[in-house]
N, C-alpha and C positions, 0 to 999 in steps of 0.2 A: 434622531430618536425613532424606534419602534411608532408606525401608525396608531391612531386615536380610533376606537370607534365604541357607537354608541349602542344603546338597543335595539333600536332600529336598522343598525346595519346587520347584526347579525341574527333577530328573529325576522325573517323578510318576507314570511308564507302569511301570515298577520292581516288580515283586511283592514282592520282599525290599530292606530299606534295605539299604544298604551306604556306608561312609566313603568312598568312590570311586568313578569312572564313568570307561568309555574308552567313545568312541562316535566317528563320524563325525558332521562340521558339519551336513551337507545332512538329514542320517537321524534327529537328537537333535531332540523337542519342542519346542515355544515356548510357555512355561507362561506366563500371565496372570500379569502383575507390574507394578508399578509403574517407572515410566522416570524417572531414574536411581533407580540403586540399589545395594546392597552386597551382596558375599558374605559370607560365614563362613568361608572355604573358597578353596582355591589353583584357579586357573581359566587354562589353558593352551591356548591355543587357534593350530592350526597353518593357515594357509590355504595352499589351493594353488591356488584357483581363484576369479574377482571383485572387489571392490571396493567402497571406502565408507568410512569413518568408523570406526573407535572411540574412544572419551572416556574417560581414565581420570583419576579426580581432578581432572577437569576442564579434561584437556590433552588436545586431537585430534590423533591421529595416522590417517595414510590405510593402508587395510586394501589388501595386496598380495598378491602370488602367493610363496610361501617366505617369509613372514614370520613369525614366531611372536611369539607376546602372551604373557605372563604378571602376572597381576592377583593379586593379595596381597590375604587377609581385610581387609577393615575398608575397602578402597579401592572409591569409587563410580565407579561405570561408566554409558555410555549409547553406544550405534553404533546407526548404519544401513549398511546393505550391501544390494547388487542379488540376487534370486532365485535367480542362480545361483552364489551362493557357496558355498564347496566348505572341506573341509579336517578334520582331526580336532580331538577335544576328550577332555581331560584335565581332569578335575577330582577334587581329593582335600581331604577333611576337614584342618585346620589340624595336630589333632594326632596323623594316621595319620605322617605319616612327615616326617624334616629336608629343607629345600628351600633351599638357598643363593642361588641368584639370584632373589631378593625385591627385588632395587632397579631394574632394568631392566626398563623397560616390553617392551620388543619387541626380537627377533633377525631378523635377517634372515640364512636360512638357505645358506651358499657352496654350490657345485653340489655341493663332493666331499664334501657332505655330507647332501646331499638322499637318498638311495637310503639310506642308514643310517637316520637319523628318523625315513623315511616306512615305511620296514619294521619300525621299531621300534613305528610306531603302530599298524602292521595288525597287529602281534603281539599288542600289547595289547590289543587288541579280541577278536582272536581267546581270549584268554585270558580275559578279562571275562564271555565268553560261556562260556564252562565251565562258570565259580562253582562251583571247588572247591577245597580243601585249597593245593594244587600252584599252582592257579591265582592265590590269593593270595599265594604267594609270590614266583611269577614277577611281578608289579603292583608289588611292596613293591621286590623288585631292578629292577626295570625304571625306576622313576621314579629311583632310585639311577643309576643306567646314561644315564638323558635328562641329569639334572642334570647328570653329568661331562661329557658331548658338551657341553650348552653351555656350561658353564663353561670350555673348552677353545675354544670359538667366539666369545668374549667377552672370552677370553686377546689369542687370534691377532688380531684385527681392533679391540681397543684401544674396547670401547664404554665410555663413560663415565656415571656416575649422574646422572639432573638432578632430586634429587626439588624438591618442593614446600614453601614453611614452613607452619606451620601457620594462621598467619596469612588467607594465601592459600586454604588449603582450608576454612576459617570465611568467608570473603568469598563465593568463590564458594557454598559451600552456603546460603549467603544469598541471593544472585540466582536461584538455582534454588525457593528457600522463595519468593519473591517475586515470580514468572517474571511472575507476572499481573499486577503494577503497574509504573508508570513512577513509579520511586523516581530520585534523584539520586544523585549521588556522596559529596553530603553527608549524605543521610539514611543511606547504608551506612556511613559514616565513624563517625555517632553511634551506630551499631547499634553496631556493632566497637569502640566507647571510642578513640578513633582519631582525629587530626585530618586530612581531606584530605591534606594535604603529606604525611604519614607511609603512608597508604593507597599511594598513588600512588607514593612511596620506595619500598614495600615491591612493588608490582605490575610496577615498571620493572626492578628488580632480581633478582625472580623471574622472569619473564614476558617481559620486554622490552614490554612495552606500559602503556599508563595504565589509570585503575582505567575510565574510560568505555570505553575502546578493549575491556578484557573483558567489560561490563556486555554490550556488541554481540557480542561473538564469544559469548559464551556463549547466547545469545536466537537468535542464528542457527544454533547447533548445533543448538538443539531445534527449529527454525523447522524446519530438513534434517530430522530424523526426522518430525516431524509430515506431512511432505510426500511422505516416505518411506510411513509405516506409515498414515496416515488420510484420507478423501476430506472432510475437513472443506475448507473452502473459502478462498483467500488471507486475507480479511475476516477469516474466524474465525481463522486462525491470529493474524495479525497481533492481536487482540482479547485473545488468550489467553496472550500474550506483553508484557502492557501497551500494545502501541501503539495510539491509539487512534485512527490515519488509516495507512488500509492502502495508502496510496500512498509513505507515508515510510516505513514497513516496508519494502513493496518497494525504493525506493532504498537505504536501507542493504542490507538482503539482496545488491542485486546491488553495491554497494559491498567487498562482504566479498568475493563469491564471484564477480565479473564475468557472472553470469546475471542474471536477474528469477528468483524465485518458480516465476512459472508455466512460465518454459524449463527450469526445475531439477526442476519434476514434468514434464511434457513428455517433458524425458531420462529419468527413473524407468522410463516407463510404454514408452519404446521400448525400453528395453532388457530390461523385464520380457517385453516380445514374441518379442523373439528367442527368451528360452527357449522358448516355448512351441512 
């Protein structure tokens, strides 16, 4: 399984632990860890600004402007996103305080409701940066105070749960243990006590695609981050992902994503320009 870590491993600049963190996206560390992986701890994340990728459980979703993420303990995560992504973060220990919408991945935030949120985040921050008495109670009513907004913006606009069986997050956590070989469908089938037809039941029903159709999507998720985060070279990526002719990588790759590879880092690296 994907590594376990806690708050503490990934807010690490921190003089004092604490159960909690409010910080801005652009501003908060990028602690050395392992890709994918898990939290311990509720992970809330509001963007206002870029684009990209996040994976949660091994389902991508595209990172937008007013969209907010909430990632539940125990659920494994992987994104890439462009340099200039923007937006705050919220993270709190599992058992500081109740957190009701645990089953939706992501909100996408109405206008008349952006100026509330975003001020409710700068509060928090503002408050985080105190670290005192007063402060942690305002942190402890404040998350109270976010949960109701959304729970009230998930009223109004009718989102619905899609989780995952467990099934499904035992398979994929299997393709990710095994990213570096080209296993079959049948060899994931016997891993899982599983016969093909039942595999594939279970991934068209969850998923809507076949158990191959994810073995690909998941290989090119991390294909994007690697292309994303490292100057390793198509060769290697395609290498390090079991494929073992980096010209069939590539045609899947842009099979999935209508790019090549190298147009897909290409875009990465003009738009990391623009920041600059």
């Amino acid at each position: 399984m994907p590594a376990l870590y806690s708050i503490y491993d990934i807010i690490i600049s921190e003089t004092e632990k604490r159960p909690y963190y409010f910080g801005t996206f652009e501003d908060t560390e990028d602690p050395v860890i392992d890709w994918p992986h898990r939290h311990d701890y509720y992970s809330i994340i509001y963007f206002l600004h870029g684009s990209g990728i996040n994976v949660i459980d091994f389902k991508e979703y595209e990172i937008m402007p007013n969209r907010i993420f909430m990632m539940n303990p125990g659920q494994i995560h992987n994104w890439s996103y462009e340099n200039n992504t923007k937006g705050f973060i919220l993270l709190f220990d599992k058992y500081y305080c109740h957190f009701e919408n645990n089953k939706i991945p992501f909100v996408d935030v109405p206008k008349e409701y952006r100026y509330l949120i975003q001020s409710f985040f700068r509060h928090q921050i503002s408050e985080y940066q105190k670290n005192d008495m007063l402060a942690e109670k305002s942190i402890i009513s404040g998350i109270a105070f976010y949960n109701s907004v959304i729970t009230r913006i998930i009223a109004e606009h009718n989102y619905t749960v899609n989780t995952i069986p467990p099934e499904m997050v035992n398979f994929i956590s299997l393709i990710t243990e095994k990213k570096t070989q080209n296993l079959s469908v049948q060899s994931y089938a016997d891993m899982l006590h599983l016969t093909v037809d039942k595999l594939n039941e279970t991934c068209k029903s969850s998923m809507g695609l076949t158990a191959k159709q994810i073995i690909i999507e998941q290989k090119t998720t991390e294909a994007k981050r690697l292309l994303y985060f490292t100057n390793l070279s198509i060769k290697e990526i395609a290498f390090r992902l079991g494929f073992e002719d980096s010209s069939y990588f590539s045609r899947i790759f842009k099979g999935k994503n209508d790019i090549t590879p190298i147009m897909f880092r290409e875009k990465v690296l003009e738009n990391q320009k623009k920041v600059l």
